[in-house]
C-alpha positions, -999 to 999 in steps of 0.1 A, spaced: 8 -15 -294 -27 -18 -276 -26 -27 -242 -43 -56 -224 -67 -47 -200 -58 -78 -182 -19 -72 -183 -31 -35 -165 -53 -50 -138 -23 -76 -133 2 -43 -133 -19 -26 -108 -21 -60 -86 13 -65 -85 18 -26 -75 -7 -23 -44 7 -58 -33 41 -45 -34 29 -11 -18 13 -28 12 43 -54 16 68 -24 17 47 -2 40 43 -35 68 81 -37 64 85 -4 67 65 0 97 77 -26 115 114 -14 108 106 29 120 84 6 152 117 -8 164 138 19 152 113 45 172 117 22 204 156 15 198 171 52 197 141 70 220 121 91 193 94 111 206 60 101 205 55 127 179 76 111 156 60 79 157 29 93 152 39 104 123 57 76 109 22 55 122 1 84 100 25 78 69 19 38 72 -19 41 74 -17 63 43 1 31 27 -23 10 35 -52 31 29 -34 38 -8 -31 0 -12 -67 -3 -3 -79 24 -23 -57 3 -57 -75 -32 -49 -107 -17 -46 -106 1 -83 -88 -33 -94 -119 -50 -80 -147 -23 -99 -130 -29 -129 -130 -66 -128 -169 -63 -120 -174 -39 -149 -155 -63 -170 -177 -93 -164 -206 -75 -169 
């Protein structure tokens, strides 16, 4: 079975979108749960770093989505 280059770039779409919904939910929920039981500021630096690696994965998917929709136009 080939596969559509358009059902790929609609795969990866739906995966960074989901990626960067989860990791704003996410965030928000370790924020509040940080703030509610008193972890140290360590700790929330590190659950900060591991959101900004979401986001900079979810940026790094729609940016290769978007170079292969402008090598595929031509």
């Amino acid at each position: 079975m080939a596969t559509d280059p358009q059902n790929n770039i609609g795969r990866q779409g739906r995966m960074a979108a989901l990626v960067i919904a989860a990791t704003g939910v996410l965030w928000v929920g370790a924020t509040f749960a940080g703030n509610s039981l008193g972890w140290s500021n360590r700790t929330m630096a590190l659950m900060d770093l591991l959101a900004l690696a979401g986001f900079v994965f979810g940026l790094a998917v729609t940016y290769r989505i978007w170079r292969q929709r402008q090598a595929d136009e031509g």
